[in-house]
Every structure is written in structure tokens, then in C-alpha cells.
KOLVEXBA-12317 format. One record per residue (C-alpha): residue in one letter; y, z, x; residue number from 1. Coordinates in steps of 0.2 Angstrom, whole numbers, plus 2048, in hexadecimal, padded with zeros to 3 digits. Each point is the difference from the previous one (the first is absolute). Layout:
BEGIN
<r aa="a" north="Y" up="Z" east="X" i="NUM"/>
...
***
This chain:
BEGIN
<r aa="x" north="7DE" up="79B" east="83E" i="1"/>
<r aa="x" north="7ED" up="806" east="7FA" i="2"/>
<r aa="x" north="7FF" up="7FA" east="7EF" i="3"/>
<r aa="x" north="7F2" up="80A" east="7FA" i="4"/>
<r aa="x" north="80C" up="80F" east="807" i="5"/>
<r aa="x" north="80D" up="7FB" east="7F5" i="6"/>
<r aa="x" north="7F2" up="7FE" east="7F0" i="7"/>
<r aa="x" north="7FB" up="812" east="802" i="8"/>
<r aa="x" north="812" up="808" east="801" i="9"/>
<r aa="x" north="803" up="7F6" east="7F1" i="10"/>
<r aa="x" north="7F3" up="806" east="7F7" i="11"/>
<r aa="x" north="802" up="811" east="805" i="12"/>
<r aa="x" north="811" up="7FF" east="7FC" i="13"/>
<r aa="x" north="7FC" up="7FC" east="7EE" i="14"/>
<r aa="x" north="7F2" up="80C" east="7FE" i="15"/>
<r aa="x" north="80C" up="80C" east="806" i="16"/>
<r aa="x" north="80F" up="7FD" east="7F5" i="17"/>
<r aa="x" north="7F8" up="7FE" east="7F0" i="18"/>
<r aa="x" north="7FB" up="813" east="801" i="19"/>
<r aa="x" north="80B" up="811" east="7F9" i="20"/>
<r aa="x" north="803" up="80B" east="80A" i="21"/>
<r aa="x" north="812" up="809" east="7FE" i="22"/>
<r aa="x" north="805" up="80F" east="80B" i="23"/>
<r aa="x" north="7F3" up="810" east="7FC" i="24"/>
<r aa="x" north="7F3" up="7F7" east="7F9" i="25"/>
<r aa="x" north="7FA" up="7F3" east="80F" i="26"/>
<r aa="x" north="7F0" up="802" east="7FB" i="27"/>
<r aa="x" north="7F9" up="7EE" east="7FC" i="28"/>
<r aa="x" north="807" up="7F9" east="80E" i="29"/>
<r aa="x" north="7FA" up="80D" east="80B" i="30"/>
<r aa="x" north="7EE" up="7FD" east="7F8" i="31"/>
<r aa="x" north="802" up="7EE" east="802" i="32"/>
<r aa="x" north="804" up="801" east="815" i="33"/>
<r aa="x" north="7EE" up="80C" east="7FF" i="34"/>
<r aa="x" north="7F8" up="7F1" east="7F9" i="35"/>
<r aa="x" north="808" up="7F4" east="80D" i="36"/>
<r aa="x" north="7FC" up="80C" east="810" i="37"/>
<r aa="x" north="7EE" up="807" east="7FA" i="38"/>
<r aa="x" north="7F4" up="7F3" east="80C" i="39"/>
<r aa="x" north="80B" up="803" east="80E" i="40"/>
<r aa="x" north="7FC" up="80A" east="80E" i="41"/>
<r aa="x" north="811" up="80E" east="800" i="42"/>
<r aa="x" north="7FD" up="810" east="808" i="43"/>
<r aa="x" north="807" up="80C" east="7F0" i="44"/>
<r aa="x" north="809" up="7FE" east="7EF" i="45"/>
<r aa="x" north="803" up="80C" east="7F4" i="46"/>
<r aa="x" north="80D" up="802" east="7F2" i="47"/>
<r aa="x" north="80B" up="80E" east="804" i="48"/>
<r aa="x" north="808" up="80B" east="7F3" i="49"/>
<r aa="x" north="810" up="7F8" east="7FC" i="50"/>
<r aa="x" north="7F4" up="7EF" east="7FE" i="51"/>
<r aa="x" north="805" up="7F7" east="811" i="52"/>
<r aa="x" north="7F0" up="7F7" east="805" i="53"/>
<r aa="x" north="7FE" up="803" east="815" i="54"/>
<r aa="x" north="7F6" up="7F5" east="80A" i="55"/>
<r aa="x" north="7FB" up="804" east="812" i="56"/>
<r aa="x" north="7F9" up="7F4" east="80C" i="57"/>
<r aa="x" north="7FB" up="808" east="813" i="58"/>
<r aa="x" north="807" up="7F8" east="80D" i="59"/>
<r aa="x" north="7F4" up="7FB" east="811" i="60"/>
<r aa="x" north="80A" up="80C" east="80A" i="61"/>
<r aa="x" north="80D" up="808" east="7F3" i="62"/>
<r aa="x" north="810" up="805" east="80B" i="63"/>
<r aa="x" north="80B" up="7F8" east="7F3" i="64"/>
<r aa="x" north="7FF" up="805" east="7ED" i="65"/>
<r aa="x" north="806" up="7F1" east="7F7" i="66"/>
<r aa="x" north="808" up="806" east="7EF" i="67"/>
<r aa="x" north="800" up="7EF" east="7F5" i="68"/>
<r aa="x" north="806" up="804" east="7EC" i="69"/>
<r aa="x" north="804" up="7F5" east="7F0" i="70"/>
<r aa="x" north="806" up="809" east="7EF" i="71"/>
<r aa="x" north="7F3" up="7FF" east="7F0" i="72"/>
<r aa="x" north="80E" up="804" east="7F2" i="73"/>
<r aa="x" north="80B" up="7F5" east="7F8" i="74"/>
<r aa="x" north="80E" up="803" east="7F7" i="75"/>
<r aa="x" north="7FF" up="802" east="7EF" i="76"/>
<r aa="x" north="803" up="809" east="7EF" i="77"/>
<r aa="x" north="7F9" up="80E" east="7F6" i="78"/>
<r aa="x" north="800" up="803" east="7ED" i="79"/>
<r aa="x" north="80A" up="80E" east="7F9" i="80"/>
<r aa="x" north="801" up="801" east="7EE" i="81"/>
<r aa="x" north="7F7" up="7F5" east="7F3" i="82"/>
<r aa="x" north="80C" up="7FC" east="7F1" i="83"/>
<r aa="x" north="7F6" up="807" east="7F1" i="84"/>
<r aa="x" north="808" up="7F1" east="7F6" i="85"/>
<r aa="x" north="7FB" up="7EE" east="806" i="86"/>
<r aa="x" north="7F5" up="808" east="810" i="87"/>
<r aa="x" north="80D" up="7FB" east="80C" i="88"/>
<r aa="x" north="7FF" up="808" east="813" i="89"/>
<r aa="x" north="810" up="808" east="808" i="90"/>
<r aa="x" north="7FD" up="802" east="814" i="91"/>
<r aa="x" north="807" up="805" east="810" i="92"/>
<r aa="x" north="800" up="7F6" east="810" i="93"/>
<r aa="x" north="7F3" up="804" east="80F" i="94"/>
<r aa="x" north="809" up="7FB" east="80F" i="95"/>
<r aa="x" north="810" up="7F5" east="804" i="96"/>
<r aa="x" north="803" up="7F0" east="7F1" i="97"/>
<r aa="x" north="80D" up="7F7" east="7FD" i="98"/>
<r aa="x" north="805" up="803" east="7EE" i="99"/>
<r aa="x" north="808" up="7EE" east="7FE" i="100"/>
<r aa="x" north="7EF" up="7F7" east="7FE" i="101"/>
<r aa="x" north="7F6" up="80C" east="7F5" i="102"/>
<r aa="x" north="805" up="7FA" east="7F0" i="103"/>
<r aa="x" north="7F1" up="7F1" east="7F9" i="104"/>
<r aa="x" north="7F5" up="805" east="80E" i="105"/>
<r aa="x" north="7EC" up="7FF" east="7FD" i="106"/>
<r aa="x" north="7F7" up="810" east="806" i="107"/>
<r aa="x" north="7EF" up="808" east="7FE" i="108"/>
<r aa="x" north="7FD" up="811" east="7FE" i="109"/>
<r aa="x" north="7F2" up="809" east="806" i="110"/>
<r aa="x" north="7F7" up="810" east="7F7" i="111"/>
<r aa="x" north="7F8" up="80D" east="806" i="112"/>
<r aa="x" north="7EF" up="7F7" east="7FD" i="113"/>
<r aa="x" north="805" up="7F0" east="80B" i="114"/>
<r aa="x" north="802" up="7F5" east="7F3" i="115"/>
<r aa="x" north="811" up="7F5" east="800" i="116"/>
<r aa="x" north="80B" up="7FC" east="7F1" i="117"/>
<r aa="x" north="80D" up="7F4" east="800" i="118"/>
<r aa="x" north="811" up="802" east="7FA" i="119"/>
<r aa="x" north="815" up="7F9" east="801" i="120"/>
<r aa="x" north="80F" up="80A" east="805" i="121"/>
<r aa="x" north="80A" up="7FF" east="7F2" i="122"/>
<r aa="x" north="813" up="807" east="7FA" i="123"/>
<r aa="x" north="80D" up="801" east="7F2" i="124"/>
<r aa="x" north="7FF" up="7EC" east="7FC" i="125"/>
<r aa="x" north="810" up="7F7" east="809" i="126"/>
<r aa="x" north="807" up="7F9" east="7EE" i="127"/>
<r aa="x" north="7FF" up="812" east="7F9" i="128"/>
<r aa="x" north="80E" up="805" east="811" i="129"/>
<r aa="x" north="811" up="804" east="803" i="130"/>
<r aa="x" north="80A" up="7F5" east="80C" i="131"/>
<r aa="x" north="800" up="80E" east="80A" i="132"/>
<r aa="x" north="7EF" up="804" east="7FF" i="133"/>
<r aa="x" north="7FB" up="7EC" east="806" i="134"/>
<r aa="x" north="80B" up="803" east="810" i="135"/>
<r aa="x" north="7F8" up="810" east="805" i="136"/>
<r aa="x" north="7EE" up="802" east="80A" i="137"/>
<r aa="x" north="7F5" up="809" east="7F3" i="138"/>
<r aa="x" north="7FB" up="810" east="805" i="139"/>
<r aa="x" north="7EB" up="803" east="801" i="140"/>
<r aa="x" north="803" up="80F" east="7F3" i="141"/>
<r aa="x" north="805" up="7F3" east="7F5" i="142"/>
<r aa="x" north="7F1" up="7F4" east="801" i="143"/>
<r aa="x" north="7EF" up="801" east="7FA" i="144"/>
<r aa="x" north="7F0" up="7F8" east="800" i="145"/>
<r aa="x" north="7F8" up="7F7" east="7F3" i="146"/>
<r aa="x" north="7ED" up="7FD" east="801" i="147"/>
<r aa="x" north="800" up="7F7" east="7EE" i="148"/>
<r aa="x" north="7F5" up="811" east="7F9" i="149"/>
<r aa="x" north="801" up="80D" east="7F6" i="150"/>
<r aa="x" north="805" up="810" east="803" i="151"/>
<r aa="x" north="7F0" up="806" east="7FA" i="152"/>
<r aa="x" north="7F8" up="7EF" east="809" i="153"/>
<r aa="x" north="809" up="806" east="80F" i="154"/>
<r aa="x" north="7F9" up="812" east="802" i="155"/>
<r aa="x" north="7EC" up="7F8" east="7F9" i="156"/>
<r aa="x" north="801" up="7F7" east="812" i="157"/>
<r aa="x" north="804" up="810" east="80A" i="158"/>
<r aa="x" north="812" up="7FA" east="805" i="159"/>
<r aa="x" north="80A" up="812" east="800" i="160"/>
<r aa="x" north="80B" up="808" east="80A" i="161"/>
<r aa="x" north="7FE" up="7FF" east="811" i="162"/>
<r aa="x" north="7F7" up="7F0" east="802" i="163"/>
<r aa="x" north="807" up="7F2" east="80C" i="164"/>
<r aa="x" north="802" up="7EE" east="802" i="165"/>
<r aa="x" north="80A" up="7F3" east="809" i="166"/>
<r aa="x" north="80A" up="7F1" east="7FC" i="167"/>
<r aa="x" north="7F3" up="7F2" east="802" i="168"/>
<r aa="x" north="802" up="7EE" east="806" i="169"/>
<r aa="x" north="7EE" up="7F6" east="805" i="170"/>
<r aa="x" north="7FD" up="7F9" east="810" i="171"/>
<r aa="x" north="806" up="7EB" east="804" i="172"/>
<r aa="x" north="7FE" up="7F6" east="80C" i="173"/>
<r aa="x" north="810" up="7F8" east="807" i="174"/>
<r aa="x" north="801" up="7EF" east="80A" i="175"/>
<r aa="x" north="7FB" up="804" east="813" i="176"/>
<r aa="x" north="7FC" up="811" east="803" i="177"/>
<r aa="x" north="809" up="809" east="7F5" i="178"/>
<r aa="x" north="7FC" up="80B" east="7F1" i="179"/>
<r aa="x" north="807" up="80A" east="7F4" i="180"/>
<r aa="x" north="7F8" up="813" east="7F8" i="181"/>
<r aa="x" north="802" up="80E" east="7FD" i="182"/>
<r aa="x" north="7FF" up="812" east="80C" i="183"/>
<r aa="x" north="803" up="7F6" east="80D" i="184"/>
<r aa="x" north="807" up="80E" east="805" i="185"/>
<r aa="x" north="7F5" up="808" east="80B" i="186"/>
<r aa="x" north="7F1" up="7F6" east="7FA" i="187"/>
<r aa="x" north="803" up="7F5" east="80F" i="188"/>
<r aa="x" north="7FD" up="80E" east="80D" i="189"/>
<r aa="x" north="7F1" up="805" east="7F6" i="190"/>
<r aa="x" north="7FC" up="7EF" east="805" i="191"/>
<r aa="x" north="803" up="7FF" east="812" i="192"/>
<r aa="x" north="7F7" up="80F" east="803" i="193"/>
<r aa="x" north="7EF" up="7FA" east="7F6" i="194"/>
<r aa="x" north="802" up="7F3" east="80B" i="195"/>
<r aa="x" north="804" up="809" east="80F" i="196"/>
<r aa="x" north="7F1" up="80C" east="7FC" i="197"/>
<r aa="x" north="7F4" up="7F2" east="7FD" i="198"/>
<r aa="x" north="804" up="7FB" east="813" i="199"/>
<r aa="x" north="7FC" up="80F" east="808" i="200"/>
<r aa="x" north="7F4" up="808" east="7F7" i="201"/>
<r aa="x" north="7F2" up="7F9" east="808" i="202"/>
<r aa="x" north="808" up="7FF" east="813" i="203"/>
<r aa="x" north="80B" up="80E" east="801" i="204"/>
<r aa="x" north="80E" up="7FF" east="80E" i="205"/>
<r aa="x" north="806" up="80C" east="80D" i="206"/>
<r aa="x" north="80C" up="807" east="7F6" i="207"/>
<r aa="x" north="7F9" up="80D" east="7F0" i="208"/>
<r aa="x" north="807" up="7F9" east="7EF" i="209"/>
<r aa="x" north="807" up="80A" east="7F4" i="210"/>
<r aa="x" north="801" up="7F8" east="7EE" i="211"/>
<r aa="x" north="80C" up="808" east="7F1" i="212"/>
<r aa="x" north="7FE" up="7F8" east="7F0" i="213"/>
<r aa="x" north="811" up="80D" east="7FA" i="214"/>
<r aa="x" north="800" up="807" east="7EE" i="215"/>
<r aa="x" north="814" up="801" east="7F9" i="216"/>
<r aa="x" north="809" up="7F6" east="80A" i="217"/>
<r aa="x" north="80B" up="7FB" east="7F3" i="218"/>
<r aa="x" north="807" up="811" east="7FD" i="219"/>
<r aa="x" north="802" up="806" east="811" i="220"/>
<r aa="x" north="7F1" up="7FC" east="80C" i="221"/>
<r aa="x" north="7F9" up="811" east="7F9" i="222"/>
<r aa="x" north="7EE" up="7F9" east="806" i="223"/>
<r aa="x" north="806" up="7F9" east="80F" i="224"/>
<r aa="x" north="805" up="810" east="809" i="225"/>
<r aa="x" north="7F0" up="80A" east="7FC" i="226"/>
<r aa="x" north="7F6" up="7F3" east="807" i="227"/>
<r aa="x" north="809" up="7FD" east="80E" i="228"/>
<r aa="x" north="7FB" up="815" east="803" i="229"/>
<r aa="x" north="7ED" up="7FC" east="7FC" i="230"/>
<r aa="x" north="800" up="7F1" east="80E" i="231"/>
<r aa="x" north="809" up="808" east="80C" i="232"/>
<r aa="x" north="805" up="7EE" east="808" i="233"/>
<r aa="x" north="809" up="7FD" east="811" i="234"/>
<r aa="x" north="809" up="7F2" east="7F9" i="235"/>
<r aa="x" north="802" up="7F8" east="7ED" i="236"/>
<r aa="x" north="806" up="7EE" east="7F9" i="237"/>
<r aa="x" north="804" up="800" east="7ED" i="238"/>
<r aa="x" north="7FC" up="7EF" east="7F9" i="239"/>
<r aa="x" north="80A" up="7FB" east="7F2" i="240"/>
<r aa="x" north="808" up="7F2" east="7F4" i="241"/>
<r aa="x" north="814" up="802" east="804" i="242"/>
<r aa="x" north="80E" up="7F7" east="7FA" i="243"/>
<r aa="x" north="803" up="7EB" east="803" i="244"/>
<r aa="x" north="811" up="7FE" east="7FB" i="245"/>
<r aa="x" north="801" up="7EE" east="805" i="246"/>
<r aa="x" north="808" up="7F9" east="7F0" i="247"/>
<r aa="x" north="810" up="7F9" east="7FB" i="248"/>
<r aa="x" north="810" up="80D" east="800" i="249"/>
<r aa="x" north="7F8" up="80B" east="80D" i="250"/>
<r aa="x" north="807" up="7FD" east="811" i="251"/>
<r aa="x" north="7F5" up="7FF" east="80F" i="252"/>
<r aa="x" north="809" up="810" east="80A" i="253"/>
<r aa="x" north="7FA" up="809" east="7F0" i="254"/>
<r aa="x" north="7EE" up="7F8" east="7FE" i="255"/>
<r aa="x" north="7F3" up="810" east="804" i="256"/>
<r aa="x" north="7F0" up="7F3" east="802" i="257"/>
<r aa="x" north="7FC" up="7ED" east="7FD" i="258"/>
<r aa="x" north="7F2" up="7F7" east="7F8" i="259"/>
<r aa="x" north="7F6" up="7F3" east="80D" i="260"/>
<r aa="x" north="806" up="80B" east="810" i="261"/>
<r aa="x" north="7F1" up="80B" east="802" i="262"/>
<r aa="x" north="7FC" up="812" east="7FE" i="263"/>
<r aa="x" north="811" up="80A" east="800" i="264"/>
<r aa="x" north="802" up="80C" east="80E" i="265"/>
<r aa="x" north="80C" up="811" east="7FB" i="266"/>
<r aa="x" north="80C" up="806" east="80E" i="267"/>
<r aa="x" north="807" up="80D" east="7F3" i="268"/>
<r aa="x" north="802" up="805" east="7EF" i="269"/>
<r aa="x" north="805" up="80D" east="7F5" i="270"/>
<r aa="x" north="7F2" up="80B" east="800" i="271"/>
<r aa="x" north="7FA" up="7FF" east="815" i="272"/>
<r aa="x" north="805" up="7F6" east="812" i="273"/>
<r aa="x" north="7F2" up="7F6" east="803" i="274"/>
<r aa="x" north="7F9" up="809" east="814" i="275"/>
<r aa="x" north="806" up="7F1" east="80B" i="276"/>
<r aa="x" north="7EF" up="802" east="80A" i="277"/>
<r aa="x" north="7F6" up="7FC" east="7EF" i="278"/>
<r aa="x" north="80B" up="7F1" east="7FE" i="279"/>
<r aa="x" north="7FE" up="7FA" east="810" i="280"/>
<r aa="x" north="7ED" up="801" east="802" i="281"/>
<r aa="x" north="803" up="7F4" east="7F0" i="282"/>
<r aa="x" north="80E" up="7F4" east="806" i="283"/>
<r aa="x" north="7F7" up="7FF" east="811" i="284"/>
<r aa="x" north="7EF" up="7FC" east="7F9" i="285"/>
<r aa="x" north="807" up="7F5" east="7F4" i="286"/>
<r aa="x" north="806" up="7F4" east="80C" i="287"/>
<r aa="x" north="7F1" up="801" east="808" i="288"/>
<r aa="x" north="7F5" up="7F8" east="7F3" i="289"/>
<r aa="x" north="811" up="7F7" east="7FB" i="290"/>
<r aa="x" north="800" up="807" east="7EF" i="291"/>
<r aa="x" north="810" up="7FB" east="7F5" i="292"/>
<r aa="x" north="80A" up="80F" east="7FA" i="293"/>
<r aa="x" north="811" up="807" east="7FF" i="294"/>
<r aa="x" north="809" up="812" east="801" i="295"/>
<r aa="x" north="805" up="806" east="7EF" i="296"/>
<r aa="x" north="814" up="807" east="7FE" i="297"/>
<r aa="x" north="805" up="80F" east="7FF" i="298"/>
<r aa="x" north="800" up="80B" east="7F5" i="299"/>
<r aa="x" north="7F9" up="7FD" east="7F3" i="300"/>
<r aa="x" north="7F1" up="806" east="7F5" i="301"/>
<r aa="x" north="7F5" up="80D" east="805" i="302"/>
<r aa="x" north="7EC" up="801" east="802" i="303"/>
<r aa="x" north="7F3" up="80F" east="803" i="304"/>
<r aa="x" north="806" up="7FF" east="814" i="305"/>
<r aa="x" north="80D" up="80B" east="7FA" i="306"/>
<r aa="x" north="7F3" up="80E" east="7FC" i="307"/>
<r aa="x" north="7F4" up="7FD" east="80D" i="308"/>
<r aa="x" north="809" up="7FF" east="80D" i="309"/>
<r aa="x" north="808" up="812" east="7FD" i="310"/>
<r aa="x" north="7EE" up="806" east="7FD" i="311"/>
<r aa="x" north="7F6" up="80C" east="80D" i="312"/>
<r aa="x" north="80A" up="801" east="80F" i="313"/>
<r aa="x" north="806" up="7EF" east="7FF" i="314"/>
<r aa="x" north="7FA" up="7EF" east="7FF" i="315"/>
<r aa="x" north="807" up="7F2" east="807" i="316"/>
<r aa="x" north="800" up="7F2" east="7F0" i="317"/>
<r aa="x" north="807" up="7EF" east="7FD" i="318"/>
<r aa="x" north="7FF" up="7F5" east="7F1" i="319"/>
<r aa="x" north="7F7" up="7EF" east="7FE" i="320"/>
<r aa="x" north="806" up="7F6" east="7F0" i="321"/>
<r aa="x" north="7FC" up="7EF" east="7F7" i="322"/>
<r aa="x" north="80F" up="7F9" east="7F9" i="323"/>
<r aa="x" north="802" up="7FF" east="7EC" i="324"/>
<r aa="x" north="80B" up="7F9" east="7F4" i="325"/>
<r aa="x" north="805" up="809" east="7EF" i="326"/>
<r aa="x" north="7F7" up="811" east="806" i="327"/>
<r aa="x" north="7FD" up="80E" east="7F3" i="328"/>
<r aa="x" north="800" up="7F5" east="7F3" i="329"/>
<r aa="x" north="7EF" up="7F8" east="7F7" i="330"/>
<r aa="x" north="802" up="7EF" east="80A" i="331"/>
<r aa="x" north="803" up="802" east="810" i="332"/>
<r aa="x" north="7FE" up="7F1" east="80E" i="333"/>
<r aa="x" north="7FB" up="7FE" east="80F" i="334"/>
<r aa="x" north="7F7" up="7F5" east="80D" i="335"/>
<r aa="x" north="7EC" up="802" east="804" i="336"/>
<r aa="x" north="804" up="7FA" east="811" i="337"/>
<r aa="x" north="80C" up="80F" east="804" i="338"/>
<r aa="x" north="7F0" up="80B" east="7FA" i="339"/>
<r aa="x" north="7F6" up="7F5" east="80B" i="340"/>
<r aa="x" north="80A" up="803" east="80F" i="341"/>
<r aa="x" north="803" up="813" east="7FD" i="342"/>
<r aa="x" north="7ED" up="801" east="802" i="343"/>
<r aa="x" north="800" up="7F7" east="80F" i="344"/>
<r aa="x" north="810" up="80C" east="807" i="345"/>
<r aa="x" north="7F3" up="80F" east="7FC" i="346"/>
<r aa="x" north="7F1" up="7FA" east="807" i="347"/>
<r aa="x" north="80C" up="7FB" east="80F" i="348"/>
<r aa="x" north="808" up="811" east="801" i="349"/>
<r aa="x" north="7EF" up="808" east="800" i="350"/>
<r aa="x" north="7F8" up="7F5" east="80C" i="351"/>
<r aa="x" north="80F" up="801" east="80B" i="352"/>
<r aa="x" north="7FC" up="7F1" east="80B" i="353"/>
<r aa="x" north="812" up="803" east="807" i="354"/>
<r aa="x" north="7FC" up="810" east="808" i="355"/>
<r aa="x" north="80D" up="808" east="7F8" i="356"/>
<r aa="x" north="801" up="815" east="808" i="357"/>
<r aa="x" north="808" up="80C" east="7F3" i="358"/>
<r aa="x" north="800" up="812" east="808" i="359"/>
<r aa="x" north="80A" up="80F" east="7F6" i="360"/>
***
């Protein structure tokens, strides 16, 4: 394995997680891939008008239209009210969290003017509770965040209704080649494809490559689909972060992905059935440059494939994922050497050494 490979996915990765950039308002992380892509040689990019950045690079004979796409957003919250007494923040949920671990999580919250405040989720102290009330999951109307200001300090750093923010956890290194972060979630496919755009800028291959950096994923791939209609691909791959349930009390018939195994390959889940044909010019060529991977279970989850592939008259899609522990929370984990080997599947599938037909 090519360790200065694995030394730029890392720092990539970290570059890429520490940034905000909750569903609808993408835009620092959009501006940070235009700073990553600006020497390279890409036929056309432009921001289209739900803020999905699209890159385009011509293929040497362009029969195919090779539609590759990774989600900006990432889940996240967004202010409501502003307690006139004490400055507390009420908010509501952007995308899907799982209410049991909010409570004593750090976040930052970002303003209108970019800059980022830091602040606790906080409710009705547990010693001030019913023994009912201890047993029950508190509800997100009944928590608040506490940024330790005033109500007046509060407004004097334009945090109002409407801003956003996330839960935030730094990026760690773990032993080996794990680490832990936050926006994970799709951050990684953010990072395969910088990757993968870094390879082929400069040589392009037969094929014509399509790049969707999708807007709102995380509330119902409502970037995904409009991009798809710009592109106007022949085929499309969603690269994303999914589910490694390979920890105690989960049985392996029930296990979606596993950490260590490669890049996840989807067969079905609840939003689309991967085109067999897609998967096969995958599997095939994966055994051909003997590349580790498995086939995700169905059916679980559900990716920007579901809306592209409905899009136009039809486009045949299949998901490429790198497995994750403890997604949609701020510390997710996962292996550099599954990312590593998801660009190398991609490359592979591009390239397609192992001649691999697909004729609709």
C-alpha cells in the first residue's frame, strides 16, 4: 500500500471534516473543493443553483458519460428561538439524529458571516427530574443550547434564527489506520473523488467523467437529481460512507458493511436496485486488479442513486460505499485503508482493464 497515498487521504480527510457545512448551506465546503481543483486541468465547473458543484472531464472518445457524486451537507441543526432570558438557543434537527446522544454534546454554530461559536446541548438538569422523566428519551423541544452568553452577548455575535451548526468532535488518530471525525458522512466520497479527479485530470480516459459534488443530501438528495438532469450521464456511482455494524449485539446476518473489507458494494436498498451491469463492470474489474471488497446487505439506507437513477429517461446507478462505525453522529470511524481501496475500485472501474461491456 502507497503510503504517501494513504498521507494525503488522511489529510484530506481532516481538512474535510473539520469544515461546516449542514444541508442548504454547503457552501464552505463547496469553496474549499474549488480551492483543491483550481490547478488542475477539468474541462467545466460551475455551481448550479441549488449549490451543487459539477465538474466535467472530456473523455478521449466519450461514448460513455461516467456520472460519479459525493454529498456536500451534513446533518445538522438550525436555531429557532433565542431565550430572551439567559441567551439560550432552542433548535430543530436538519436531517436524521438520533436523539439519545444529544444531550452534553459540544457544537459550533456558524453565522451568517462565517464565523463559529461554540456551545453545549443542554436540558432540565437530571437531579431537578421525575423518575419518569430519567427513564424517557428527552425530546429535542425540550433541549436547548448553551453557548455560556448572554442573551444580548448572543445577538451582539449575529447568532439568530436561522443560523446552523453541528455537533462537533475533532479529528484523532486511532492505532493503525483508523480515525475518528466528524461528517464522515459523505466527506469521504468528497475525498475519493478529489482523488479520483486529481488522476485523470491531466490524462483523461475513454470514458467522459461526470463529477457531482450534490447539495442536500441529507434531506432528501434534493441536489442530486437536478444534477443528474445537468449531466446527462449514461451511467452514475454514488460514493458514500454507510453503515459498519461489526460490533457486539449485532448479528452478522444483520451486519449492512464491515470495517477492514474494502469499499462496500450495494445490491439494493431502500431508495433504488443497484443496475446488475453497473455492479458487474465493478466486481469484474475488481478482481482484475485483485482489489478487496464486499457486497453490502440489503436493504438498508439510501443514497443520491435513488434520485438519479429515476432522473432523464433513466440512468442505470449503483452505490460505492466505505464502511463506518457510529455514522450520523460527531465521531464516526472508519479505516483509511477502506478509502484507499475505494479509490483504487474507481480508478479500476474507470480504467476498466477487465473489459467489461455494459450495453442498455
Amino acid at each position: 500500500m502507497e503510503i504517501k497515498k494513504l498521507e494525503s487521504i488522511k489529510t484530506l480527510q481532516k481538512e474535510l471534516s473539520e469544515i461546516i457545512g449542514v444541508s442548504g448551506y454547503e457552501t464552505p465546503v463547496v469553496k474549499f473543493i474549488q480551492s483543491q481543483l483550481e490547478n488542475l486541468e477539468v474541462d467545466k465547473m460551475w455551481v448550479d443553483p441549488l449549490g451543487s458543484l459539477l465538474v466535467v472531464i472530456e473523455g478521449q472518445e466519450g461514448k460513455n458519460r461516467i456520472m460519479l457524486d459525493a454529498h456536500t451537507d451534513e446533518i445538522g441543526f438550525m436555531v429557532s428561538y433565542v431565550e430572551p432570558k439567559g441567551g439560550f438557543l432552542r433548535f430543530v434537527p436538519i436531517g436524521g439524529w438520533d436523539t439519545r446522544i444529544l444531550l452534553g454534546q459540544a457544537v459550533k454554530i456558524l453565522t451568517d458571516d462565517g464565523k463559529e461559536y461554540h456551545g453545549i446541548i443542554g436540558s432540565k438538569p437530571p437531579h431537578l427530574t421525575t423518575e419518569s422523566e430519567r427513564k424517557s428519551v428527552v425530546k429535542i423541544s425540550d433541549m436547548y443550547i448553551d453557548t455560556g452568553m448572554s442573551s444580548d452577548e448572543v445577538q451582539a455575535c449575529g447568532i439568530s434564527i436561522g443560523c446552523v451548526g453541528t455537533l462537533y468532535d475533532p479529528f484523532i488518530e486511532f492505532p493503525g489506520t483508523m480515525i475518528r471525525g466528524k461528517a464522515f458522512d459523505d466527506r469521504t466520497g468528497i475525498n475519493v473523488l478529489l482523488h479520483t479527479i486529481k488522476e485523470f485530470a491531466a490524462n483523461p480516459p475513454s470514458d467522459t467523467l461526470l463529477f457531482s459534488f450534490s447539495s442536500q443530501e441529507e434531506v432528501g438528495g434534493r441536489g442530486a437529481a437536478p444534477a443528474a438532469f445537468s449531466l446527462d450521464p449514461t451511467m452514475a456511482l454514488a460514493l458514500e460512507n454507510t453503515t459498519a455494524a461489526d460490533v457486539p449485539s449485532v448479528k452478522d446476518s444483520e451486519c449492512p458493511t464491515y470495517i477492514g473489507k474494502g469499499p462496500a458494494i450495494s445490491i439494493a436498498d431502500r431508495s433504488m436496485l443497484a443496475h446488475p451491469l453497473v455492479n458487474r463492470r465493478l466486481i469484474e474489474n475488481a478482481k482484475y486488479e485483485k482489489i478487496p471488497y464486499h457486497m453490502k446487505k440489503p436493504i438498508f439506507g439510501g443514497t443520491n442513486a435513488g434520485r438519479i437513477h429515476q432522473t432523464r429517461g433513466g440512468i442505470p446507478s449503483s452505490v460505492v460505499s466505505v464502511p463506518c462505525r457510529y455514522i450520523h453522529s460527531p465521531t464516526s470511524l472508519l479505516s483509511l485503508e477502506d478509502i484507499f481501496y475505494t479509490i483504487r475500485l474507481i480508478s479500476a472501474f474507470i480504467h476498466n482493464p477487465a473489459r467489461v461491456s455494459i450495453a442498455f
